[in-house]
N, CA, C and O of each residue as an XYZ file, in Angstrom:
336
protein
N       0.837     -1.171      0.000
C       0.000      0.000      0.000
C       0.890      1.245      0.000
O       1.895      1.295      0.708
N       0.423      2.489     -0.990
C       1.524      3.559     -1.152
C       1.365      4.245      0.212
O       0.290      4.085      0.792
N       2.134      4.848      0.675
C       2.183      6.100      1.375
C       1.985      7.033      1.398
O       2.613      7.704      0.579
N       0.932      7.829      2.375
C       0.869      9.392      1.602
C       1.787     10.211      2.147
O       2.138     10.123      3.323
N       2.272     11.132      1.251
C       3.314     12.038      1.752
C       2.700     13.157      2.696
O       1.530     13.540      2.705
N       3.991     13.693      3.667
C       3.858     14.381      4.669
C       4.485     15.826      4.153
O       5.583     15.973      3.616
N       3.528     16.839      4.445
C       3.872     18.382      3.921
C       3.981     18.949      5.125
O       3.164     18.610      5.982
N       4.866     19.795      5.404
C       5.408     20.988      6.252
C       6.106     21.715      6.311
O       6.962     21.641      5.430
N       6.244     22.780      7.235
C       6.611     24.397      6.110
C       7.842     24.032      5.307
O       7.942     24.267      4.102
N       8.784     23.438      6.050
C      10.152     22.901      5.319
C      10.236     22.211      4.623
O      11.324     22.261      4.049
N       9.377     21.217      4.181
C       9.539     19.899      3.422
C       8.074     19.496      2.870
O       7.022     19.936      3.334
N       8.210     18.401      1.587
C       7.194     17.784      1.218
C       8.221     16.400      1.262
O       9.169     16.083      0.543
N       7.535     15.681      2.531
C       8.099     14.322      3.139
C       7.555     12.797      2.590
O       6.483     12.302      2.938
N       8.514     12.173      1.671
C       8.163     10.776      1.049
C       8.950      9.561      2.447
O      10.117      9.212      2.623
N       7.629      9.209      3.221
C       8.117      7.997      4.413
C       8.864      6.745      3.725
O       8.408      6.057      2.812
N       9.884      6.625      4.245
C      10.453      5.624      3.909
C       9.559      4.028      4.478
O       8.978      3.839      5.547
N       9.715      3.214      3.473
C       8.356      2.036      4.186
C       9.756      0.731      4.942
O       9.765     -0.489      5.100
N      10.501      1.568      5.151
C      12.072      0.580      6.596
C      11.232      1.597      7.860
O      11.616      1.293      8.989
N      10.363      2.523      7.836
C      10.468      3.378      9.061
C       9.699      2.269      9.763
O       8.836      1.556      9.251
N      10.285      2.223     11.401
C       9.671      1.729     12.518
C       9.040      2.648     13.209
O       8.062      2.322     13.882
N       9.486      3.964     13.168
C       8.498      4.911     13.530
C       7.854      5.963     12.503
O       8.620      6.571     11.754
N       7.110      6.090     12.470
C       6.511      6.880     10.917
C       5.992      8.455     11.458
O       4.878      8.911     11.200
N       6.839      9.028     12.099
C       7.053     10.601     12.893
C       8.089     11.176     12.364
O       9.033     10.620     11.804
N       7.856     12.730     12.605
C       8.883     13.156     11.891
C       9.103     14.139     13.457
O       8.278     14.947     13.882
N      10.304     13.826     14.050
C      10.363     14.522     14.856
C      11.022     15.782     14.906
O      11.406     16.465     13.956
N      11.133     16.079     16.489
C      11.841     17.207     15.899
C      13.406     17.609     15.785
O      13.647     18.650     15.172
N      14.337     16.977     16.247
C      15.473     16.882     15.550
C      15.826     16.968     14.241
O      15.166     16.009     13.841
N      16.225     17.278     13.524
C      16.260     16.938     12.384
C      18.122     17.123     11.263
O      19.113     17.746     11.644
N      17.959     16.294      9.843
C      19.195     16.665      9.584
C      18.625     16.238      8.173
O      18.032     15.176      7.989
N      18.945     17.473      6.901
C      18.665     17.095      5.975
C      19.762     17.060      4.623
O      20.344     18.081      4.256
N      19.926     15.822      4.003
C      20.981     15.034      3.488
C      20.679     15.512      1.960
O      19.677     15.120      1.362
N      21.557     16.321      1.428
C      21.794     16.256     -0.138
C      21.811     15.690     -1.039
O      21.534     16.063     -2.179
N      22.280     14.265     -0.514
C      22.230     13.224     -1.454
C      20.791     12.097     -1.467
O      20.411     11.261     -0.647
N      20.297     12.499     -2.677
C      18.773     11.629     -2.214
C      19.031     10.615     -2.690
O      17.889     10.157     -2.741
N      19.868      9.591     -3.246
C      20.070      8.502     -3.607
C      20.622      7.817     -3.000
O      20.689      6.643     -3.365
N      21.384      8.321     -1.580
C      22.623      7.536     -0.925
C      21.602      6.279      0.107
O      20.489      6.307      0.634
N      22.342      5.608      0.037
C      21.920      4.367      1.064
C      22.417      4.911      2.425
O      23.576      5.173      2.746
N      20.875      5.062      3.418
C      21.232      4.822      5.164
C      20.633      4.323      5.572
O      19.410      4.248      5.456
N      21.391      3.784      6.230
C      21.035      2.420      7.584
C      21.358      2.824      8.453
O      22.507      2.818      8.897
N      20.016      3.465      9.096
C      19.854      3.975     10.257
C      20.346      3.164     11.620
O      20.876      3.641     12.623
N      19.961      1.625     11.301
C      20.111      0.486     12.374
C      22.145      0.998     12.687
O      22.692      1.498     13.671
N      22.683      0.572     11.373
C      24.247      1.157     12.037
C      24.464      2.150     12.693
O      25.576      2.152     13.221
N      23.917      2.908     12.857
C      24.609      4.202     13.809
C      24.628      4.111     15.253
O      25.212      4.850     16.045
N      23.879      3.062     15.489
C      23.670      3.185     17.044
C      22.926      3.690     18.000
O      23.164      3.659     19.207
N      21.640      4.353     17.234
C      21.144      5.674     17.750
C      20.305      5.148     19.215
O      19.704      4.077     19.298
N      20.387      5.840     19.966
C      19.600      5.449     21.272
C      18.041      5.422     21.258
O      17.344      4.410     21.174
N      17.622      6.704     21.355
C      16.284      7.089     20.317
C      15.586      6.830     19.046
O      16.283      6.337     18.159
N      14.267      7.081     18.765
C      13.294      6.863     17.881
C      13.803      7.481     16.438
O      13.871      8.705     16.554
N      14.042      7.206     15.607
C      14.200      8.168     14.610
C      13.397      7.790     13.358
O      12.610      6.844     13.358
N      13.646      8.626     12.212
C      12.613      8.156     11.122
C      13.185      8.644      9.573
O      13.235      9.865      9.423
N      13.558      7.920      8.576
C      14.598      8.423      7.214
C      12.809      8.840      6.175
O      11.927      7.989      6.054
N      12.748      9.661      5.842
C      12.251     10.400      4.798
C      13.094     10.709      3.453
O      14.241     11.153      3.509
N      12.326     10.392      2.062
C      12.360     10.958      1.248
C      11.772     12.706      0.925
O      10.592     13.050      0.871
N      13.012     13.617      0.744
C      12.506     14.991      1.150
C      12.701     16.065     -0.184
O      13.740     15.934     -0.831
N      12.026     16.790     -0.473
C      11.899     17.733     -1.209
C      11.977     19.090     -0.410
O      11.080     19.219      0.423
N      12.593     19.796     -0.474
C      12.805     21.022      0.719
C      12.074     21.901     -0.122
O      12.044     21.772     -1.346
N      11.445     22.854      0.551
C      10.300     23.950     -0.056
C      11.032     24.895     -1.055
O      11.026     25.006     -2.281
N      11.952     25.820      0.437
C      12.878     26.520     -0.009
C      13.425     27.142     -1.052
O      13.471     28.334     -1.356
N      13.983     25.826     -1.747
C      14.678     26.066     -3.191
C      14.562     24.797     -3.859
O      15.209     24.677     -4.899
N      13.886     23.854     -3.478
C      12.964     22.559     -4.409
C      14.284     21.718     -4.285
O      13.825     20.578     -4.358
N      15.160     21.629     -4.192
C      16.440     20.616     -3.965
C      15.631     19.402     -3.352
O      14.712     19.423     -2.533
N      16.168     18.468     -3.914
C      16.071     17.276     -3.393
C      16.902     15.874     -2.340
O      18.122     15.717     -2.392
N      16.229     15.209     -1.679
C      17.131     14.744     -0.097
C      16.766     14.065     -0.235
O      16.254     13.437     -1.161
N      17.187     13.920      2.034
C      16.819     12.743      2.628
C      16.461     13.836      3.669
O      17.236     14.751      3.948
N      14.906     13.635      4.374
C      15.521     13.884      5.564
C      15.019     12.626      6.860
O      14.046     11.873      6.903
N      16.223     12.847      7.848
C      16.812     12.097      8.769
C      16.045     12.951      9.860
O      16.242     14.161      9.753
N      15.149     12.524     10.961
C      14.681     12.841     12.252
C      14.510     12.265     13.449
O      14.068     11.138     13.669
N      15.070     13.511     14.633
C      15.352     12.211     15.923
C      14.564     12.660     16.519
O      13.833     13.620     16.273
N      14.648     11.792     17.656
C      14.111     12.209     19.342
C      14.611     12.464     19.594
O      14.106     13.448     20.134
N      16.064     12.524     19.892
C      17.327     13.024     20.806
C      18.213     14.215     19.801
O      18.459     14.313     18.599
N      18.501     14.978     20.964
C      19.431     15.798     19.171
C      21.139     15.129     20.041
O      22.151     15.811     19.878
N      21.196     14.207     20.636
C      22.472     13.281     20.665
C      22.576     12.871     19.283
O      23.458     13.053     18.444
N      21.489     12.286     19.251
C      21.371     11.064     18.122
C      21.427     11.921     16.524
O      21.767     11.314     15.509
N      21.147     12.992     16.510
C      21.191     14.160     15.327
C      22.889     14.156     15.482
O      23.404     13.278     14.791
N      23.667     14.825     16.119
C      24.601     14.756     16.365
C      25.756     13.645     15.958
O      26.823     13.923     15.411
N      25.236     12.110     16.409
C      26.196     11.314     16.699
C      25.467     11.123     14.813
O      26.341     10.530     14.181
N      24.610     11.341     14.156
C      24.515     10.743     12.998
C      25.009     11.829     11.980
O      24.968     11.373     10.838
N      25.469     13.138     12.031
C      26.179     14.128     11.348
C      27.418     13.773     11.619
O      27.996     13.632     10.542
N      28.366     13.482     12.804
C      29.178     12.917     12.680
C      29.970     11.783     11.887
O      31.149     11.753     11.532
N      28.949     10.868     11.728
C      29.113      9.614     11.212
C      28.921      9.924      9.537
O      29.965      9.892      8.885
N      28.307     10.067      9.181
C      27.348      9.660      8.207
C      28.489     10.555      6.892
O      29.109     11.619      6.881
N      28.325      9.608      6.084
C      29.816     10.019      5.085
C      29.432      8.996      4.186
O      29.653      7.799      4.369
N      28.563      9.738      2.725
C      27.555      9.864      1.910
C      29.039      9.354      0.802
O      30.093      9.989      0.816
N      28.787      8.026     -0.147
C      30.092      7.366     -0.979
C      30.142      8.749     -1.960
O      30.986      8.844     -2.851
């Protein structure tokens, strides 16, 4: 079954169907590369998080965006995360 996408002021949000939580919280980190493979499970994250397919309003560019519960977990995944 498709998904309906999620609109808000920043984004028009395509849910990824890997999400275990289907929230977009409020942490957030949004990824340039909309084709790159993340696996959220590797990072370690302590907290809930949720990978979106993202269209940013802004200037229509196209993503990922990445949202936590924790802004640790925002943090420890900007750190990490190193797009091939």
């Amino acid at each position: 079954m498709a998904q309906q996408t999620i609109s808000t002021e920043l984004y028009l949000l395509y849910p990824s169907p890997r999400n275990t939580h289907r929230v977009v919280f409020e942490f957030q980190s949004f990824v340039l590369q909309p084709y790159a493979l993340i696996d959220l499970p590797s990072f370690d994250l302590t907290g809930r998080h949720s990978l979106f397919a993202a269209q940013r309003r802004a200037d229509g560019k196209m993503g990922q965006l990445v949202t936590f519960e924790l802004e640790s977990d925002r943090l420890r995944f900007e750190r990490l995360f190193v797009p091939d």
